[in-house]
C-alpha positions in Angstrom: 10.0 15.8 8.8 7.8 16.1 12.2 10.9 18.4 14.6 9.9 21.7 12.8 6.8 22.5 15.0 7.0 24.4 18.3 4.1 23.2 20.8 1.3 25.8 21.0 2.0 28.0 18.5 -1.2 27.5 16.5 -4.6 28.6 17.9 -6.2 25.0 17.6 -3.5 23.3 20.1 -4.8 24.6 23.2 -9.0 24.0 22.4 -7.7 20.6 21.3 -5.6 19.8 24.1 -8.6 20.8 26.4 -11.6 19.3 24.7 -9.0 15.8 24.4 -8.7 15.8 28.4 -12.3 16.2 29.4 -13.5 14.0 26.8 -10.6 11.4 28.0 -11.5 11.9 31.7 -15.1 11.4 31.0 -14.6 8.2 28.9 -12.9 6.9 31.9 -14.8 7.4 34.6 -17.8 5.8 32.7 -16.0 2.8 31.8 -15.0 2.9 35.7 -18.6 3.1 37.0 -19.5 0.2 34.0 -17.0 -2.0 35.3 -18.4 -1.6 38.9 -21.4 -3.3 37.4 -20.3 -5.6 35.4 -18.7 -8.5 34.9 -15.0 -8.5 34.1 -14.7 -11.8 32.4 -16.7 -11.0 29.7 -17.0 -9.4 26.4 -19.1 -6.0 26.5 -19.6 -4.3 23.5 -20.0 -0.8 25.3 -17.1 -1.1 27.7 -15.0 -1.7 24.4 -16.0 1.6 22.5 -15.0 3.5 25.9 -11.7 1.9 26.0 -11.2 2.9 22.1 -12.4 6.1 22.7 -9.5 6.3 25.1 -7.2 5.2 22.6 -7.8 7.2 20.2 -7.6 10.4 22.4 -4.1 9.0 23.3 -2.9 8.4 19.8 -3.7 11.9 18.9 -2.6 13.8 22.2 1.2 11.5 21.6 0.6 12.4 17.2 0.6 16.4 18.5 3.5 15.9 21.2 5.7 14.5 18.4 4.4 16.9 16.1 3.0 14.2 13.4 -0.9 15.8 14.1 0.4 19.4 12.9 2.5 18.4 10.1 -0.4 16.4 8.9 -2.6 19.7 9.6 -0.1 21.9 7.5 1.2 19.8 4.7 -0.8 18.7 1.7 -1.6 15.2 0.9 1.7 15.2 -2.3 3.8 17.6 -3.3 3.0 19.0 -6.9 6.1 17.3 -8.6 4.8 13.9 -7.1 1.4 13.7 -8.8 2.6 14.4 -12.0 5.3 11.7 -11.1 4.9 8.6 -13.0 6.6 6.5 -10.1 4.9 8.3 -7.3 1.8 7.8 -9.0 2.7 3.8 -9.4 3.8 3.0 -6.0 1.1 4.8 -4.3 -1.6 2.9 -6.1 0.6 -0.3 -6.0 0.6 0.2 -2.4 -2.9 0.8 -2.1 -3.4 -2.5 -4.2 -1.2 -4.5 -1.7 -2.9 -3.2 1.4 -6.7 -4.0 0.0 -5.8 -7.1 -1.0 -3.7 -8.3 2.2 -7.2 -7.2 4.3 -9.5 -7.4 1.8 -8.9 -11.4 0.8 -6.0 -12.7 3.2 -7.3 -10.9 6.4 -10.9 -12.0 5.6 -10.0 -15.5 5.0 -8.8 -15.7 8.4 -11.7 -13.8 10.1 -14.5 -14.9 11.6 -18.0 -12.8 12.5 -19.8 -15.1 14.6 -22.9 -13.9 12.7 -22.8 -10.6 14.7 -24.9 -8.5 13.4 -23.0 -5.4 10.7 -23.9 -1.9 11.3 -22.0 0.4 8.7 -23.2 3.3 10.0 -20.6 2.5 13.4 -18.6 0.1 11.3 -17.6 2.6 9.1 -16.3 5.2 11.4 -14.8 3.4 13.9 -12.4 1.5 11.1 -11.8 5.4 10.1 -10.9 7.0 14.0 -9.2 3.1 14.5 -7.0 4.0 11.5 -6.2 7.4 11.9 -5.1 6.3 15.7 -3.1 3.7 15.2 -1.1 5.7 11.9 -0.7 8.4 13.9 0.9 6.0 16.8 3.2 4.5 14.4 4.3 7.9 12.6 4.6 9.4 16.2 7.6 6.3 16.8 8.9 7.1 13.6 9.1 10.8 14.8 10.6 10.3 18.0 13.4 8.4 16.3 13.9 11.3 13.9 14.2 13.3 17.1 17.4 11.3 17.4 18.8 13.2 14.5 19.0 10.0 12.2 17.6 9.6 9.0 14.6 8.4 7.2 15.9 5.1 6.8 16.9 4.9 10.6 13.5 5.6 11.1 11.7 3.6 9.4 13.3 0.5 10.9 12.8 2.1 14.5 9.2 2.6 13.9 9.3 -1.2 12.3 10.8 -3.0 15.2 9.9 -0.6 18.3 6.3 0.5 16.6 5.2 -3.4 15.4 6.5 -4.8 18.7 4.4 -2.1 20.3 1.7 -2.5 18.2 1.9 -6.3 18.8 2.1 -6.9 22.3 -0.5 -3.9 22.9 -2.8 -6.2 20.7 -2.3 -9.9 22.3 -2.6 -8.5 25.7 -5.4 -5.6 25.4 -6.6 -4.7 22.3 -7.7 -8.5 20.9 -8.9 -8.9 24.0 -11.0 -5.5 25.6 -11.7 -4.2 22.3 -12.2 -6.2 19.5 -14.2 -9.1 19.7 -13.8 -12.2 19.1 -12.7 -12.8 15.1 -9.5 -14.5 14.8 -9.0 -18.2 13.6 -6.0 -20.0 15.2 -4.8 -21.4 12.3 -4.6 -18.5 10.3 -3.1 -15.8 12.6 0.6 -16.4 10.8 -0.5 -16.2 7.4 -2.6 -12.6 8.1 0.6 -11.7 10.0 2.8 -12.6 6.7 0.5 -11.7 4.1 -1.0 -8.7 5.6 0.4 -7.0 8.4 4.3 -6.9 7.6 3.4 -5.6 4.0 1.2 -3.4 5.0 4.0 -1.8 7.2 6.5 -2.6 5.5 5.3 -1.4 2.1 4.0 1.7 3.9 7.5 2.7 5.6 9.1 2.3 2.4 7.0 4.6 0.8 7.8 7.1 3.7 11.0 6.9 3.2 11.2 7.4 -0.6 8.2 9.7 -0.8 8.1 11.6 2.7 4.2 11.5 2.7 2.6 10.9 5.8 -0.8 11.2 4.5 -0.2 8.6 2.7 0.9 6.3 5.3 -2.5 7.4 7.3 -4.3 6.5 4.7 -3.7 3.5 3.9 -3.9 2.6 8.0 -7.3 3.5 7.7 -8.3 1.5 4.3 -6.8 -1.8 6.4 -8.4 -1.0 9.7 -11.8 0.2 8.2 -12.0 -3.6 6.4 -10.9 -5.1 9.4 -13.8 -3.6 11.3 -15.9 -4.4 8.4 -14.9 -8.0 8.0 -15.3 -8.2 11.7 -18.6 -6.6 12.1 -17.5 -4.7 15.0 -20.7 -4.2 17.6 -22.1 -0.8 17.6 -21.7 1.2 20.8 -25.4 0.6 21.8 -24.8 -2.8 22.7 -26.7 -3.6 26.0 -25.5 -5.8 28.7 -27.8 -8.5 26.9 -25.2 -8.6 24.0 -22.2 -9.6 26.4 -20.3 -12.8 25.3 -17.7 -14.9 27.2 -14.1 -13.5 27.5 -12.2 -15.0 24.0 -8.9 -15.3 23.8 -6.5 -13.0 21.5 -5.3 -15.5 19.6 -9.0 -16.9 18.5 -10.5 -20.1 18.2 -9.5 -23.4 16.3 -11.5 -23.7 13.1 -12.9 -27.1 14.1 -13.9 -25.7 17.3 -16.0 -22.8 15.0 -20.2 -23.1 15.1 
């Protein structure tokens, strides 16, 4: 699905490839000269859009290497026999349904804002860059193991055990931690795992499989990242020094121990 592309042989690789390494190398050496200042044991709302910023250059740099950013470029969103497809048409929005609800109600339930204050007009974008990263990641995973000359189904459960062990341990040790602030409740961190997470992948690799559409398996990364962010209330970039919090702990708080 993703071997077919030859690295720069479209005229947007190279502006791309440049623009991604000063705008990486910039992002760093800010966040280095922030750190200088700074505490490191503590939450910092700024530091944390520079480290995501990072990221998300990476996840897209790794998406063009594999060749899932120009498939997604080249391809359309369905083929024309899938939307008048009865069964495409069903599992897609049955899909959708499953990933809205597992983030919408069971993701929720276990999150916590700590009456931050919400700012769509950050919120909303991040959850969309956050989403696009992070599908991108996954389908890159998936491509690599496609590299392999398996199949789909080989590579669905590749990217399902090597991408959510990834995506897992790069979570619990940097992302839940540098990035996000604190929002989990203890408690509840196996039931968004069960009821959210593994569908959501699950569902989504499935549909790969069956259906061959990336897009769709971008998408819906960024419907359950953009609620996350939401239900969160992820801080704005702006956030001063002032707005620093206490280093939290991945896994979150126990509810009694909640204000």
């Amino acid at each position: 699905m993703f071997a077919d592309h030859t690295w720069l042989s479209a005229s947007w690789e190279r502006p791309l490839l440049i623009v991604a390494t000063i705008a990486f190398v910039v992002l760093w050496i800010t966040l280095r000269r922030l750190n200088r200042k700074r505490p490191t044991d503590i939450y910092d709302p700024q530091r944390a859009w520079l480290r995501a910023g990072q990221y998300f250059i990476a996840c897209f740099v790794v998406s063009w290497a594999t060749g899932v950013l120009p498939t997604l470029l080249t391809t359309p969103f369905a083929r024309p026999d899938q939307t008048s497809d009865a069964m495409w048409l069903l599992a897609t929005v049955g899909l959708f349904a499953i990933v809205l609800l597992g983030y919408g109600i069971v993701w929720r339930g276990g999150t916590v804002s700590h009456s931050r204050p919400l700012f769509l007009i950050t919120v909303i974008p991040f959850g969309i860059l956050w989403g696009l990263s992070a599908g991108q990641l996954l389908l890159s995973v998936w491509a690599l193991v496609e590299m392999t000359g398996l199949g789909p189904i080989a590579a669905a459960i590749g990217t399902y055990l090597g991408g959510g062990m990834l995506n897992g341990l790069w979570h619990s040790k940097y992302w839940d931690i540098r990035v996000s602030p604190d929002h989990n409740i203890l408690e509840t961190n196996t039931q968004k795992i069960i009821l959210a997470h593994t569908p959501n992948l699950t569902l989504c690799l499935v549909h790969m499989v069956v259906f061959a559409n990336p897009h769709v398996f971008v998408l819906a990364q960024v419907s359950a990242l953009t609620i996350s962010t939401w239900v969160m209330h992820f801080p704005p970039f702006w956030g001063t020094a002032a707005a620093m919090v206490p280093q939290h702990k991945p896994e979150g708080r126990p509810r009694a121990d909640l204000p």
